[in-house]
NUTOR-833870 format. One record per atom (N, C-alpha, C, O): x, y, z. Coordinates in pm, whole numbers, padded with zeros to 5 digits, always signed. Layout:
<sekes>
XYZ...
</sekes>
This chain:
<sekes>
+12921+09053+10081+12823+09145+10132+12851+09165+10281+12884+09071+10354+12837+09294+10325+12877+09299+10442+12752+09378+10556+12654+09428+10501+12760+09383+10658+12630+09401+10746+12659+09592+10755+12768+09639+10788+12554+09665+10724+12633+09801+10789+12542+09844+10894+12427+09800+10884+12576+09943+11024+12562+09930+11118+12474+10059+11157+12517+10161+11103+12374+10076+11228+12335+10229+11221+12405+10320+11249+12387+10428+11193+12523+10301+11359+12655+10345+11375+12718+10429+11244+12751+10546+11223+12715+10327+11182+12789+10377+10986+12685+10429+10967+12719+10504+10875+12587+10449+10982+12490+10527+10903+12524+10662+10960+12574+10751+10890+12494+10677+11089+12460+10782+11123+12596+10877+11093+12581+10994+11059+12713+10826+11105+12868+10869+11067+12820+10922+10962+12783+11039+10958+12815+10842+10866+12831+10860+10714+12712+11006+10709+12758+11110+10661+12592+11010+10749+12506+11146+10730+12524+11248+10781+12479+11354+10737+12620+11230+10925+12681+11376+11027+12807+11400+10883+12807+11502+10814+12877+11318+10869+13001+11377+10776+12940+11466+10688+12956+11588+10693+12833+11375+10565+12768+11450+10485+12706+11582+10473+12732+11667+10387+12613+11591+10580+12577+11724+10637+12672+11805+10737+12618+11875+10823+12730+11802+10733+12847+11861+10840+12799+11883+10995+12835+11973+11072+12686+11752+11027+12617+11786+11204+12667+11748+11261+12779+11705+11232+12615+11740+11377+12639+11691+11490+12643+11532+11490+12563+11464+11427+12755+11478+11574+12689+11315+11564+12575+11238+11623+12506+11139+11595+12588+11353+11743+12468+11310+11832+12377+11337+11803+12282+11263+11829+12355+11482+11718+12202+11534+11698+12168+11419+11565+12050+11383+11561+12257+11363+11464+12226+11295+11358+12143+11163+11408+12031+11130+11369+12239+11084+11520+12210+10975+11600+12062+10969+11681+11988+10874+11705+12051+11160+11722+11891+11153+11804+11777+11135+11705+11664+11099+11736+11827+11167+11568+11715+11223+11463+11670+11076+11402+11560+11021+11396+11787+11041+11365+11771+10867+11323+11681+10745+11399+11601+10661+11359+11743+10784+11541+11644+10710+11638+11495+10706+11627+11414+10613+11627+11481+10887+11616+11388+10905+11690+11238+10873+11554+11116+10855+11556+11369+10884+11433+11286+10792+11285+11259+10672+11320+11160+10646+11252+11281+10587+11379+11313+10460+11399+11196+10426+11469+11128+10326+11446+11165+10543+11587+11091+10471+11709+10919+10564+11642+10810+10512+11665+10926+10654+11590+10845+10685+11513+10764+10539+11424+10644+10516+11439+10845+10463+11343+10780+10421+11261+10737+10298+11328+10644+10235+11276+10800+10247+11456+10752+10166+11518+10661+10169+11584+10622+10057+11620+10594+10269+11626+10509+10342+11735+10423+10334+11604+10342+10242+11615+10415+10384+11511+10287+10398+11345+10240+10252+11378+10130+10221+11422+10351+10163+11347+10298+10057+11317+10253+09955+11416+10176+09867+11377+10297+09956+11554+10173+09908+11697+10103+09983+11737+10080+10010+11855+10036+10054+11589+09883+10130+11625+09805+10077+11501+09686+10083+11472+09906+10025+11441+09822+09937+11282+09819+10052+11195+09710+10056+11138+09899+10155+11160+09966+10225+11077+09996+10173+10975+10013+10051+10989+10016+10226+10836+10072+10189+10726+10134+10286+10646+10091+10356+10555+10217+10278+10688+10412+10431+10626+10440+10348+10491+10486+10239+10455+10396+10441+10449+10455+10449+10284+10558+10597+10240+10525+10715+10255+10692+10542+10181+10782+10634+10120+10806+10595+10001+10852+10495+09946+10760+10712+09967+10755+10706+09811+10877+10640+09770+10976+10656+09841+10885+10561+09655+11033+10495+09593+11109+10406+09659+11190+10323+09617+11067+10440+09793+11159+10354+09900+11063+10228+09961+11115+10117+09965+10945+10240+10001+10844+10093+10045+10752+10118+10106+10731+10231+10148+10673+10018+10126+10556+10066+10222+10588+09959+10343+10638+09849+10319+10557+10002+10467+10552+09903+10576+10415+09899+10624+10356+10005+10646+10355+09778+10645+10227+09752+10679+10222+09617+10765+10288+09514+10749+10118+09650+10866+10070+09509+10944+09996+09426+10918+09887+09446+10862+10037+09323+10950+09957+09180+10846+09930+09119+10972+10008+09139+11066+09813+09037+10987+09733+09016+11110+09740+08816+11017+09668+08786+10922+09828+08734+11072+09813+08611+11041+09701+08526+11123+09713+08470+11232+09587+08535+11035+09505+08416+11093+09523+08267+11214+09571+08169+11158+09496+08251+11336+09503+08129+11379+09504+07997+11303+09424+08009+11210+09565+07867+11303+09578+07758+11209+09615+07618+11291+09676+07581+11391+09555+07577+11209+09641+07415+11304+09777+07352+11208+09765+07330+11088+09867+07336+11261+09986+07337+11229+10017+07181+11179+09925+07112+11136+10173+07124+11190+10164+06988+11231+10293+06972+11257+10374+07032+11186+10346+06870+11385+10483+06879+11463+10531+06807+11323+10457+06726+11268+10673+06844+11263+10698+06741+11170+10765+06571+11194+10773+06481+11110+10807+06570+11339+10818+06451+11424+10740+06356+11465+10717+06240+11430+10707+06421+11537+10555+06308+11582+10382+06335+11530+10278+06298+11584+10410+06426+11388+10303+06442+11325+10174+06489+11427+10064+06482+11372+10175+06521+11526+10117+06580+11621+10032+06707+11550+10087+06766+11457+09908+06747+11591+09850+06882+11501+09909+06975+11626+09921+06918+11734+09943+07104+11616+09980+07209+11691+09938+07352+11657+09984+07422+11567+09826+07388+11764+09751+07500+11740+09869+07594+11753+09957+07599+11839+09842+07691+11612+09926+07804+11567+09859+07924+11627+09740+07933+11597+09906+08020+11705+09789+08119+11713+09801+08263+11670+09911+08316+11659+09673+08337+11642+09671+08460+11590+09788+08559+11589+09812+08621+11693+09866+08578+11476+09990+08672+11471+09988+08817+11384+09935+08863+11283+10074+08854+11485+10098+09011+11367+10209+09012+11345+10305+08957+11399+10198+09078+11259+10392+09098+11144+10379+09201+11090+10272+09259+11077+10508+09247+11043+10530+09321+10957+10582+09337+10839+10703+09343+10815+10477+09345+10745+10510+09334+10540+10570+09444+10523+10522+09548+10567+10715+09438+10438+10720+09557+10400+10768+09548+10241+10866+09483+10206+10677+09632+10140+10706+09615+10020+10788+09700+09920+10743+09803+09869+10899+09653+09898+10992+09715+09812+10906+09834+09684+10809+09828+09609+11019+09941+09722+10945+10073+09617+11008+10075+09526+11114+10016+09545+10995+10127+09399+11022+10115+09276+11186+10155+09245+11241+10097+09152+11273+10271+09340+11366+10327+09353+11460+10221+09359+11542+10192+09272+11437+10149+09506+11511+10056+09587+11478+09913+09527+11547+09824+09578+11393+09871+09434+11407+09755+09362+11463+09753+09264+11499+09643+09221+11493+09870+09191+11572+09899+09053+11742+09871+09109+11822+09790+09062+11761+09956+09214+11852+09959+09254+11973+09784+09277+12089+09752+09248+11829+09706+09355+11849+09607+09382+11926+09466+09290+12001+09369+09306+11823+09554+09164+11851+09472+09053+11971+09510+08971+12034+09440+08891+11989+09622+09001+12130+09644+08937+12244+09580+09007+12337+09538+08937+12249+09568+09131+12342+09487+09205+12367+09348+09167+12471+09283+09172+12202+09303+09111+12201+09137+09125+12256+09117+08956+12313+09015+08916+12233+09212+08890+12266+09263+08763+12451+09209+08708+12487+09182+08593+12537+09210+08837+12662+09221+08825+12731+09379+08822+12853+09393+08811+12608+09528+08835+12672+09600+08821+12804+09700+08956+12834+09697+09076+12820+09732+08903+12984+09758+08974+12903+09857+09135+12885+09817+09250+12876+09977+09076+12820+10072+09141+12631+10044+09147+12596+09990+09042+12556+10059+09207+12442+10090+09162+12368+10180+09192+12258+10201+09139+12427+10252+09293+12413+10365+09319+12392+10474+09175+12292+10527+09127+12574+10475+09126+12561+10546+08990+12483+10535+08908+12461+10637+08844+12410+10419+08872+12331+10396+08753+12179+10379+08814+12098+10309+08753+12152+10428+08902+12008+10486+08906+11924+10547+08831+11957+10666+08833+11851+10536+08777+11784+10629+08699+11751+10744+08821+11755+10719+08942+11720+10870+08764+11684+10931+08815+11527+10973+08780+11475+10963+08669+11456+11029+08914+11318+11012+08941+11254+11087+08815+11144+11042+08785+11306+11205+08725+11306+11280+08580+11251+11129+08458+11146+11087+08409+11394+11094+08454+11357+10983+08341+11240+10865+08372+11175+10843+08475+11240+10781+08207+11114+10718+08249+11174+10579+08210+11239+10538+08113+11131+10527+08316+11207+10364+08340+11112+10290+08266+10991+10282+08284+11212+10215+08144+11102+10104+08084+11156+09975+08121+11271+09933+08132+10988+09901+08144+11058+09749+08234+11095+09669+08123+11067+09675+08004+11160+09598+08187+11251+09514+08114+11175+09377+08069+11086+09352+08149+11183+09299+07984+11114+09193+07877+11102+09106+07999+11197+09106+08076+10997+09030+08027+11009+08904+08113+11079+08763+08064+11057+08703+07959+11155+08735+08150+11242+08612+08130+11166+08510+08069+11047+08509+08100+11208+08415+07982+11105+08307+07967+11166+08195+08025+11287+08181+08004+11087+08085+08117+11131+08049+08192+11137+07925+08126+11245+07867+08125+11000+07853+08047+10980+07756+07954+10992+07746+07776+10928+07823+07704+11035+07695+07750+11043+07695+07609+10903+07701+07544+10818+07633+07601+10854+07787+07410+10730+07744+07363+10697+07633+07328+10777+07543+07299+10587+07624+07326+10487+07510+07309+10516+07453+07158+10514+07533+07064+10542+07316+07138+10550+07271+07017+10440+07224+06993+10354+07196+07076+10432+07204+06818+10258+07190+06791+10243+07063+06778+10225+07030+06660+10244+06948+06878+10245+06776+06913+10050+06762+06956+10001+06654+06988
</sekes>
């Protein structure tokens, strides 16, 4: 698995669309600083198929040093959840799947995706 870079991104979408690199590079950014700006106002961006990003406000806690067992006040945090959309988890799973491409074998948003049987993790219950 390899890291790709917004660099490669933005390449790869000026090629595609035949733009500019810079205008591709301003547009990308300016997605970027958009969704960051949503979300240090406590925004919640949802794209369809693709995820929702939302702020999660972690409660204050008392902690504990794992050394000197010490308690260590934790304090009030924000983060950011972001939950996989139905598109980009299918996708995901086709990768983890062993499949080659997963791109190619997307369903497309037309057809109707049936989920797949849940794993059984335990054997059934014998009658003891």
């Amino acid at each position: 698995m390899r890291t790709v870079t917004k660099k490669e991104l933005t390449d790869r979408i000026a090629d595609a669309t035949e733009a500019k690199r810079t205008l591709v590079k301003d547009v990308v950014q300016r997605f970027l600083d958009e969704i960051v700006d949503e979300l240090s106002k406590g925004n919640r961006l949802e794209f369809r198929d693709f995820g929702v990003f939302e702020v999660r406000i972690r409660k204050p806690r008392m902690a504990q040093n794992p050394r000197t067992l010490e308690p260590v006040p934790v304090p009030l945090k924000s983060t950011v959840k972001f939950k996989v959309g139905r598109r980009m988890k299918e996708s995901v799973q086709n990768l983890a799947s062993g499949s080659a491409s997963a791109e190619s074998e997307r369903p497309s948003l037309e057809q109707d995706v049936q989920p797949s049987a849940p794993s059984q993790i335990l054997p059934p219950p014998t009658g003891t």
